[in-house]
PDB file of N, CA, C and O in Angstrom:
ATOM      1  N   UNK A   1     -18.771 -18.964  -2.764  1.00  0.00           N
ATOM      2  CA  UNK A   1     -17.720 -18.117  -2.225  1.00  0.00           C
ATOM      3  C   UNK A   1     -17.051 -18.834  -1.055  1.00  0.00           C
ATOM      4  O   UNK A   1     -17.672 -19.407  -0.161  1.00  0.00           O
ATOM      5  N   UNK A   2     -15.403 -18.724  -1.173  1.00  0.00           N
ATOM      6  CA  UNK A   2     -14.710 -18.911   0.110  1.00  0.00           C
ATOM      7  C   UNK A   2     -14.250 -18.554   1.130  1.00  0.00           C
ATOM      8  O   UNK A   2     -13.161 -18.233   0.654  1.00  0.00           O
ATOM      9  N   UNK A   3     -14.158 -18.344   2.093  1.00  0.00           N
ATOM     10  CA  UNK A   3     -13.546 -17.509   3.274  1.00  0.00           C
ATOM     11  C   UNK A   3     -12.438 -17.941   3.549  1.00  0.00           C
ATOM     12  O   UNK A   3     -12.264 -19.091   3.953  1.00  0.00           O
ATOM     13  N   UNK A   4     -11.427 -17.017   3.360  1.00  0.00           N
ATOM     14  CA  UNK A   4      -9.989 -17.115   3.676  1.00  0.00           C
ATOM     15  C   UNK A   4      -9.455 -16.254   4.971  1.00  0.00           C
ATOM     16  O   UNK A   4      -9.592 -15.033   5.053  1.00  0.00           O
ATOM     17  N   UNK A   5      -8.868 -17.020   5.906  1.00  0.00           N
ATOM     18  CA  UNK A   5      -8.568 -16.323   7.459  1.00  0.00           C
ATOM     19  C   UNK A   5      -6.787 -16.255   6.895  1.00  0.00           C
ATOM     20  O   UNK A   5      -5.992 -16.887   6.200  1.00  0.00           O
ATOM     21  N   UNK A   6      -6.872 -15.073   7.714  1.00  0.00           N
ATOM     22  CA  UNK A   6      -4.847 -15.083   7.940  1.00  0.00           C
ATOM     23  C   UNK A   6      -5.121 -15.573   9.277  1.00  0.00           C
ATOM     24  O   UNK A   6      -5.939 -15.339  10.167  1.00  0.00           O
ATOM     25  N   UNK A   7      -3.827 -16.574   9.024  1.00  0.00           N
ATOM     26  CA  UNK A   7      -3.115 -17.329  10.458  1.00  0.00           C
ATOM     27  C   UNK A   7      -2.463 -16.297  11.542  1.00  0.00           C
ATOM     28  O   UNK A   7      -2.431 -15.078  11.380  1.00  0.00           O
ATOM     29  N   UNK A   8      -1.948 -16.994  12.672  1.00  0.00           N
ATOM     30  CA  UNK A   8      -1.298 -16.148  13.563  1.00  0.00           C
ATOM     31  C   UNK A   8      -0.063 -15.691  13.054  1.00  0.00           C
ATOM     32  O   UNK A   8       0.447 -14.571  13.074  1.00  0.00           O
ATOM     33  N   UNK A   9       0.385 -16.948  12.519  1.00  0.00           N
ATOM     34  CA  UNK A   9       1.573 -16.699  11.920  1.00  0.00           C
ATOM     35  C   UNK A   9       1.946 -15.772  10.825  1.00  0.00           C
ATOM     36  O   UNK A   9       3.048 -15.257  10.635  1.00  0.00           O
ATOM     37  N   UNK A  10       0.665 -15.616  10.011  1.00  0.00           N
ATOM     38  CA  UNK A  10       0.894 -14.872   8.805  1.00  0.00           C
ATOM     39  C   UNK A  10       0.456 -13.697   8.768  1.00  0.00           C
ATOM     40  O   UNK A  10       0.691 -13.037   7.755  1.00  0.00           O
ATOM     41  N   UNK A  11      -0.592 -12.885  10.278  1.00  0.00           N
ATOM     42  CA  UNK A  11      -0.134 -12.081  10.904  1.00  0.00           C
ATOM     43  C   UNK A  11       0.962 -11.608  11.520  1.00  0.00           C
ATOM     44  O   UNK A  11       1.306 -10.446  11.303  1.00  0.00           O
ATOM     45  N   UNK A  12       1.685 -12.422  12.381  1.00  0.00           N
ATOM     46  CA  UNK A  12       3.143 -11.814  12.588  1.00  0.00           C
ATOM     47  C   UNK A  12       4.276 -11.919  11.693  1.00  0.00           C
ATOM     48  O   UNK A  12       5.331 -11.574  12.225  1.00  0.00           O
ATOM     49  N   UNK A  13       4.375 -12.338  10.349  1.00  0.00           N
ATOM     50  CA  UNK A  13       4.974 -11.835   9.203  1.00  0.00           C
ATOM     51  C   UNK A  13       4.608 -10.917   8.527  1.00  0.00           C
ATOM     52  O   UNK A  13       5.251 -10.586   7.532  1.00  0.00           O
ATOM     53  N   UNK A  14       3.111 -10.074   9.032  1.00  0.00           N
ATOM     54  CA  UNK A  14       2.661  -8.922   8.043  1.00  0.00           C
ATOM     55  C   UNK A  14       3.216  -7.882   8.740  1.00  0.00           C
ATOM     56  O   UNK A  14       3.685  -6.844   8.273  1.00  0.00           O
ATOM     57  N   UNK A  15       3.108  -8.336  10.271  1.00  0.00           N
ATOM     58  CA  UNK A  15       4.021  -7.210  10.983  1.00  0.00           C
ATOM     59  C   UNK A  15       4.953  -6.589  11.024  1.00  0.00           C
ATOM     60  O   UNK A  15       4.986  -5.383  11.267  1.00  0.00           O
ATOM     61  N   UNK A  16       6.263  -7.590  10.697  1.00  0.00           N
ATOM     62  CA  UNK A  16       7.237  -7.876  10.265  1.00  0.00           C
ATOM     63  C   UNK A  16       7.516  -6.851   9.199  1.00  0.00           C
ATOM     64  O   UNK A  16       8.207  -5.840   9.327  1.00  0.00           O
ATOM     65  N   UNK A  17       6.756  -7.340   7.934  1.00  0.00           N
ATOM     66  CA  UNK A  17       6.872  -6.710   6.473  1.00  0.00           C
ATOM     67  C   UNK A  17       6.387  -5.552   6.691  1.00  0.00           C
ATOM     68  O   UNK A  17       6.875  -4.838   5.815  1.00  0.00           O
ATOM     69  N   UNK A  18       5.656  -4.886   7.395  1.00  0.00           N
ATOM     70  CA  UNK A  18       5.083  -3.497   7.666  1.00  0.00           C
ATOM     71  C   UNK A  18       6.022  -2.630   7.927  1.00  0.00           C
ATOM     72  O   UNK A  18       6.229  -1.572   7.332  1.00  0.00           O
ATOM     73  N   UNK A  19       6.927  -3.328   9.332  1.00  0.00           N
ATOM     74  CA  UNK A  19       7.958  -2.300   9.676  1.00  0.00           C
ATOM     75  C   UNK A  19       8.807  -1.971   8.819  1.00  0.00           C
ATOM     76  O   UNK A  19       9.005  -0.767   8.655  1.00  0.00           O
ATOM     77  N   UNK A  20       9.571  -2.971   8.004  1.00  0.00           N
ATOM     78  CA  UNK A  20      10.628  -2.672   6.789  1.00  0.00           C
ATOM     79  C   UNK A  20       9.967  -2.307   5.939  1.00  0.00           C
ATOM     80  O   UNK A  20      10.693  -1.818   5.072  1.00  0.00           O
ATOM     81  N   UNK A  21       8.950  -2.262   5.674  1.00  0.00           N
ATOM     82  CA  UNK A  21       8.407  -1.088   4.993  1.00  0.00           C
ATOM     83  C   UNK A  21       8.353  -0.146   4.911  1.00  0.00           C
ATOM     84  O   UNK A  21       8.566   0.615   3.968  1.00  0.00           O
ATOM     85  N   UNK A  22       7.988   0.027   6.109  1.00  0.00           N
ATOM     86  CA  UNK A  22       8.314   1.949   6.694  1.00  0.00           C
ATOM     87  C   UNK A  22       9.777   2.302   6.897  1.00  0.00           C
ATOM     88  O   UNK A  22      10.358   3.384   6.978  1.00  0.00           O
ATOM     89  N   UNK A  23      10.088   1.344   6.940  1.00  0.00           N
ATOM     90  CA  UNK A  23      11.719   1.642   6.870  1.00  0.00           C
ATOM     91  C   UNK A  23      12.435   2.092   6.013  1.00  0.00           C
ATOM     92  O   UNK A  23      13.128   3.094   6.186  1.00  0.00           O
ATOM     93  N   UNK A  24      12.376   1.282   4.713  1.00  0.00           N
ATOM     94  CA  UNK A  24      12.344   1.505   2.840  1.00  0.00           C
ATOM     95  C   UNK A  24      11.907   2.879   2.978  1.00  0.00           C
ATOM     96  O   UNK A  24      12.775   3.743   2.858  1.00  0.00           O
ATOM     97  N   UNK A  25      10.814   3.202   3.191  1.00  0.00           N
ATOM     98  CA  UNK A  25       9.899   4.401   2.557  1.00  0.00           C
ATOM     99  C   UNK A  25      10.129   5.701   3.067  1.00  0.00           C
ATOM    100  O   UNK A  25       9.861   6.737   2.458  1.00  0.00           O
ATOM    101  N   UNK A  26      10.873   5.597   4.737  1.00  0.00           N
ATOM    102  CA  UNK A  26      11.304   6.606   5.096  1.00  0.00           C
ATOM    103  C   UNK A  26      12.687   7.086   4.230  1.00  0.00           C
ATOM    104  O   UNK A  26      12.997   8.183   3.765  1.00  0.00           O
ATOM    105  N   UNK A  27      13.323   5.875   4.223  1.00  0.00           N
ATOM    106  CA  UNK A  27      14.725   6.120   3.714  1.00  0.00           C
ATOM    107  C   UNK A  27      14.541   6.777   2.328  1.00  0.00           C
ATOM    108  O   UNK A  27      15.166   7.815   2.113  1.00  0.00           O
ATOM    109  N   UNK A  28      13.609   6.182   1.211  1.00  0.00           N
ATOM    110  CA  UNK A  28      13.184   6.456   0.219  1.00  0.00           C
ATOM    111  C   UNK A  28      12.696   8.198   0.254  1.00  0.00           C
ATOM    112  O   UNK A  28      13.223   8.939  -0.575  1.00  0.00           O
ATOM    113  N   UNK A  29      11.875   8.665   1.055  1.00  0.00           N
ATOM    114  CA  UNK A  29      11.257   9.211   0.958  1.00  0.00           C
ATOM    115  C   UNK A  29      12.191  10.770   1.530  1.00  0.00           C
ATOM    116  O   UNK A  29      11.832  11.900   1.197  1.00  0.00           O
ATOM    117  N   UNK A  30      13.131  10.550   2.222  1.00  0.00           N
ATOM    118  CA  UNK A  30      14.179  11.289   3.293  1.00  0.00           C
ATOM    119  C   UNK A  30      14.146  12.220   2.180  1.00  0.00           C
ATOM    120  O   UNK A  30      12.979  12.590   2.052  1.00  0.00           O
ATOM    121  N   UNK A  31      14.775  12.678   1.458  1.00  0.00           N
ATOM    122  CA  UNK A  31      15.217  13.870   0.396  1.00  0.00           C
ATOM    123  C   UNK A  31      14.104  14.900   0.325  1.00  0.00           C
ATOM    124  O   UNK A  31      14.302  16.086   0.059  1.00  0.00           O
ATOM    125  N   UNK A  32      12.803  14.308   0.608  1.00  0.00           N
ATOM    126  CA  UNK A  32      11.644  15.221  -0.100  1.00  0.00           C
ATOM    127  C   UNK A  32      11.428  16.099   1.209  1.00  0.00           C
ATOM    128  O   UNK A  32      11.648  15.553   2.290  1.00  0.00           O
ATOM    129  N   UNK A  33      11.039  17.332   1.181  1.00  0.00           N
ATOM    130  CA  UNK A  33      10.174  18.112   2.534  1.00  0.00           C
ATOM    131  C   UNK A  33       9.192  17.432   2.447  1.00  0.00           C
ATOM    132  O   UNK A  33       9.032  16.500   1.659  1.00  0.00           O
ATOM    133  N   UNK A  34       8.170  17.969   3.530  1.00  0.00           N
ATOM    134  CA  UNK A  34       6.986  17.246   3.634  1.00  0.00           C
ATOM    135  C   UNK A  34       5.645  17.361   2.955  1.00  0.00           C
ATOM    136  O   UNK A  34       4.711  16.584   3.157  1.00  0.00           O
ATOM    137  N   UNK A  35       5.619  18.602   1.964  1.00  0.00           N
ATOM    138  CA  UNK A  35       4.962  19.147   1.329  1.00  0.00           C
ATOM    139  C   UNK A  35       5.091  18.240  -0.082  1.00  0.00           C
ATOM    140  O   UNK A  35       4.163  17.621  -0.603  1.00  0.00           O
ATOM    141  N   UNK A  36       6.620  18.325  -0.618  1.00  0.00           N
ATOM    142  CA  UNK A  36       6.605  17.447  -1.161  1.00  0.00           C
ATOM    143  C   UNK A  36       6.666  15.853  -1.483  1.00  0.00           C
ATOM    144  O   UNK A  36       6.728  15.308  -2.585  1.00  0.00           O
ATOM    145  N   UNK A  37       6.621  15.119   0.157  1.00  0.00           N
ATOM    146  CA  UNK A  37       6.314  13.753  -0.053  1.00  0.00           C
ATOM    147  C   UNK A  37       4.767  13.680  -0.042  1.00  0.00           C
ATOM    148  O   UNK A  37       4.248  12.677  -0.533  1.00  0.00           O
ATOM    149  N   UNK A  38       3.898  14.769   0.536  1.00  0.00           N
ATOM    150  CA  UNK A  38       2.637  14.730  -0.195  1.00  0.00           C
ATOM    151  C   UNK A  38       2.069  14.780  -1.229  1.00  0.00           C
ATOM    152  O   UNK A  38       1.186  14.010  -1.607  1.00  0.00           O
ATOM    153  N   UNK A  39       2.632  15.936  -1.949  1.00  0.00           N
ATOM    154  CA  UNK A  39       2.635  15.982  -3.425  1.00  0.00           C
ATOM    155  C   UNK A  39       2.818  14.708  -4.101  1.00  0.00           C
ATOM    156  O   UNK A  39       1.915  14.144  -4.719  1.00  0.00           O
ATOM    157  N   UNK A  40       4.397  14.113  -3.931  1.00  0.00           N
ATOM    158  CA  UNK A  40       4.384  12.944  -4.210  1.00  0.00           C
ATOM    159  C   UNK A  40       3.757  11.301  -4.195  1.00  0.00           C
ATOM    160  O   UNK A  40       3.692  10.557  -5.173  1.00  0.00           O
ATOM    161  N   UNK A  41       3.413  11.053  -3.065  1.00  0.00           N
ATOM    162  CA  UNK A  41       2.299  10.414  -2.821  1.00  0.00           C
ATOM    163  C   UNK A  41       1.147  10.580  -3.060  1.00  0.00           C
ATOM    164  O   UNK A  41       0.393   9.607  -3.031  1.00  0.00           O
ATOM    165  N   UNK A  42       0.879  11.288  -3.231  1.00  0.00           N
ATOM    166  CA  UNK A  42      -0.542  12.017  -3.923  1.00  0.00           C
ATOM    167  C   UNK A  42      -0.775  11.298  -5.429  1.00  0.00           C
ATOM    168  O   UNK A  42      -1.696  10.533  -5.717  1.00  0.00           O
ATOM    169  N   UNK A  43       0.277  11.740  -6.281  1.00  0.00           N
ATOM    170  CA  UNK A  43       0.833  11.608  -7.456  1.00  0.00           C
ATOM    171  C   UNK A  43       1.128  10.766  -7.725  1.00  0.00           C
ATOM    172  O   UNK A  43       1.230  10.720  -8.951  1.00  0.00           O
ATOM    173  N   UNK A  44       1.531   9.373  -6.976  1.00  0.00           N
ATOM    174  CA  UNK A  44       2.051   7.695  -6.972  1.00  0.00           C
ATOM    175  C   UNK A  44       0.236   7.212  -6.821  1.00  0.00           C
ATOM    176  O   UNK A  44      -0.186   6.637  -7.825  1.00  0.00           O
ATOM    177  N   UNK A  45      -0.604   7.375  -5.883  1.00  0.00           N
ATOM    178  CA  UNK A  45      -1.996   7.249  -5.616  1.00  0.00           C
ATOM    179  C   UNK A  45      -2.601   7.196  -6.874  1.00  0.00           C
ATOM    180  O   UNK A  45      -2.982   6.133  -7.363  1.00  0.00           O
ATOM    181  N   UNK A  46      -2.754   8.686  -7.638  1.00  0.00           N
ATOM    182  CA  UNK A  46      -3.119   8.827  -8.480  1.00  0.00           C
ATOM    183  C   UNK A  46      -3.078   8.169 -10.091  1.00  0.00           C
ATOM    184  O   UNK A  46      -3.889   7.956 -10.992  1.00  0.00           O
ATOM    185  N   UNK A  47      -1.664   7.999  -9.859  1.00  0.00           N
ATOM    186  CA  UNK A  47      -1.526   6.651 -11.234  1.00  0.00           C
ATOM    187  C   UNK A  47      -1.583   5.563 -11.076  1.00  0.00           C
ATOM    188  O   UNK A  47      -1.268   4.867 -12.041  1.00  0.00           O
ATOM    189  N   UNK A  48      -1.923   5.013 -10.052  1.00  0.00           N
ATOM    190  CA  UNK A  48      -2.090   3.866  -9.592  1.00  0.00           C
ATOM    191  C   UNK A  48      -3.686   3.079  -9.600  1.00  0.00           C
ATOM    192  O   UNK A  48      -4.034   1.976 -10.022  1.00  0.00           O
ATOM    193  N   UNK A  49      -4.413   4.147  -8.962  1.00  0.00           N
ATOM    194  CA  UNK A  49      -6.107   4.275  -9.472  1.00  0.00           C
ATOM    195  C   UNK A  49      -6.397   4.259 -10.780  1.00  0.00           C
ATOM    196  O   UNK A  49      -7.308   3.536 -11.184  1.00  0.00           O
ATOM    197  N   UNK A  50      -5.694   5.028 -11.610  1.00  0.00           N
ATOM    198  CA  UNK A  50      -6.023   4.855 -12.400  1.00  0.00           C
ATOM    199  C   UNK A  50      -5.769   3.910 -13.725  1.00  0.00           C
ATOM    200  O   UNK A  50      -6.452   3.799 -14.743  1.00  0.00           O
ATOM    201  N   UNK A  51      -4.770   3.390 -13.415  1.00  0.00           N
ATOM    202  CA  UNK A  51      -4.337   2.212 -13.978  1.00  0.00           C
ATOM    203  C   UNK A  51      -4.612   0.889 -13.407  1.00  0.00           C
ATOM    204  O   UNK A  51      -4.090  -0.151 -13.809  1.00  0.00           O
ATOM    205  N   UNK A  52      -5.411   0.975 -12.504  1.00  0.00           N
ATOM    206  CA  UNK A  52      -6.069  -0.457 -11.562  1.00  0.00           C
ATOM    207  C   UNK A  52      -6.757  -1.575 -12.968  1.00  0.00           C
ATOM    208  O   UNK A  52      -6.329  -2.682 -13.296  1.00  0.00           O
ATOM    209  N   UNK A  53      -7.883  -0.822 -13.548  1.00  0.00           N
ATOM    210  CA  UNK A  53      -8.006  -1.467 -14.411  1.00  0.00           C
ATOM    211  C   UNK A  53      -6.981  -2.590 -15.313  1.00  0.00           C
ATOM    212  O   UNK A  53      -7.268  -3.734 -15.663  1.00  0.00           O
ATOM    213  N   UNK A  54      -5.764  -1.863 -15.534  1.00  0.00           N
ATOM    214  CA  UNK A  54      -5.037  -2.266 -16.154  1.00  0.00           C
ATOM    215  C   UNK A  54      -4.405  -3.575 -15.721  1.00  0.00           C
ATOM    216  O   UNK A  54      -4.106  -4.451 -16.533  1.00  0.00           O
ATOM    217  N   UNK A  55      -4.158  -3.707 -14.062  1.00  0.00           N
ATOM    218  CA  UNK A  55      -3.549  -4.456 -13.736  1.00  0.00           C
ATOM    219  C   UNK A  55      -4.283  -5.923 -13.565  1.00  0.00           C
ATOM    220  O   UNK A  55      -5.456  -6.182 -13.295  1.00  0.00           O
ATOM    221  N   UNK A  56      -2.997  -6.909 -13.860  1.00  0.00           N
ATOM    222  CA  UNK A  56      -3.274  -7.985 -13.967  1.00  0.00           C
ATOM    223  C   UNK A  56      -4.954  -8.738 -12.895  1.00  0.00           C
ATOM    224  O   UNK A  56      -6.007  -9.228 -13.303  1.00  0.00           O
ATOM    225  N   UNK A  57      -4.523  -8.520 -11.738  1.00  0.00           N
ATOM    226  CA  UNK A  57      -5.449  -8.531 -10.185  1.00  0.00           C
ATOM    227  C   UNK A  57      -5.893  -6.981  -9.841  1.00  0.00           C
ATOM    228  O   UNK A  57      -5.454  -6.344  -8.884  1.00  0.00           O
ATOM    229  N   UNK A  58      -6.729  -6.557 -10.684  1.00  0.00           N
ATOM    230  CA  UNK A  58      -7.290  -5.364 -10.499  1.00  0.00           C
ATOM    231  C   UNK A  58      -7.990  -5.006  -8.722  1.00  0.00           C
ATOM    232  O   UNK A  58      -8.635  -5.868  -8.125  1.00  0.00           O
ATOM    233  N   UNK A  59      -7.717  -3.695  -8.152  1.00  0.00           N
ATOM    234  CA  UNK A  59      -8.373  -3.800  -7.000  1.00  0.00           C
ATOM    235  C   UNK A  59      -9.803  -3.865  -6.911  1.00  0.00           C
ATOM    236  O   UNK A  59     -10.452  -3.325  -7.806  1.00  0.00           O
ATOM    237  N   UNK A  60     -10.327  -4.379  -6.075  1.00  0.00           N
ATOM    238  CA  UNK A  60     -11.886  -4.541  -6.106  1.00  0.00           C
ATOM    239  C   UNK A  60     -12.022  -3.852  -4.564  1.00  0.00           C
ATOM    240  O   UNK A  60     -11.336  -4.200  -3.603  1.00  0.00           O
ATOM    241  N   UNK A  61     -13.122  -2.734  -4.543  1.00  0.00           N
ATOM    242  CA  UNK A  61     -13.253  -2.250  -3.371  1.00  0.00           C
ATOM    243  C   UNK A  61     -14.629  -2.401  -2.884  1.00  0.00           C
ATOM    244  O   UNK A  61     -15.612  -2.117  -3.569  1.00  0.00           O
ATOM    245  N   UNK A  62     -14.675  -2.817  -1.782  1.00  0.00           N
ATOM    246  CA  UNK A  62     -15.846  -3.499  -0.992  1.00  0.00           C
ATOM    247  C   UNK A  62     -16.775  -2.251  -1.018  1.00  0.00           C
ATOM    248  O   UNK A  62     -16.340  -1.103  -1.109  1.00  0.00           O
ATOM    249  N   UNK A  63     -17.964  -2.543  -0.938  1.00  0.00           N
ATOM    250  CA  UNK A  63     -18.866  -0.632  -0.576  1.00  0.00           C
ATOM    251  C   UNK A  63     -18.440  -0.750   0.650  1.00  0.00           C
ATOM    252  O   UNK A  63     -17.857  -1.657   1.245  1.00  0.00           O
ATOM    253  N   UNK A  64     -18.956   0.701   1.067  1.00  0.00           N
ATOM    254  CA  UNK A  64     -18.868   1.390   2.388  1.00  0.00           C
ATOM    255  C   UNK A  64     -20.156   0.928   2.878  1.00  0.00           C
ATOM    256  O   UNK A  64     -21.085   0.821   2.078  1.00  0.00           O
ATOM    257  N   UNK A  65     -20.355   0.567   4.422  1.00  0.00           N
ATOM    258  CA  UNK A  65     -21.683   0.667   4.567  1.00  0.00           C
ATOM    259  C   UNK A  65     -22.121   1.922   5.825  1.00  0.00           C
ATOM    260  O   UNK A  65     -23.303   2.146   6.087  1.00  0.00           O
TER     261      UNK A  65
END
């Protein structure tokens, strides 16, 4: 096994990509009340889990300890 570090740098490009993210998602998300961007997100979560399998780089989740 290898250990892979993020750089400084490629920390402050995740930063970066975080904010316009939330940026997208607010804008995206603006139309819905808040009840229903839960619903919705809920519902994006949900097909997403369950199609993990499916995807190419399936998620792998570490245990809890």
């Amino acid at each position: 096994a290898k250990l892979v570090y993020i750089t400084d740098a490629g920390r402050e490009l995740f930063r970066e990509v975080e904010v316009l993210m939330e940026k997208v998602s607010k804008r995206l998300l603006k139309p819905l009340n808040p009840e229903e961007r839960k619903i919705f997100l809920n519902l994006l979560q949900k097909l997403a889990e369950s199609n993990n399998e499916l995807s190419r780089a399936p998620m792998r989740y570490l245990p809890l300890k």
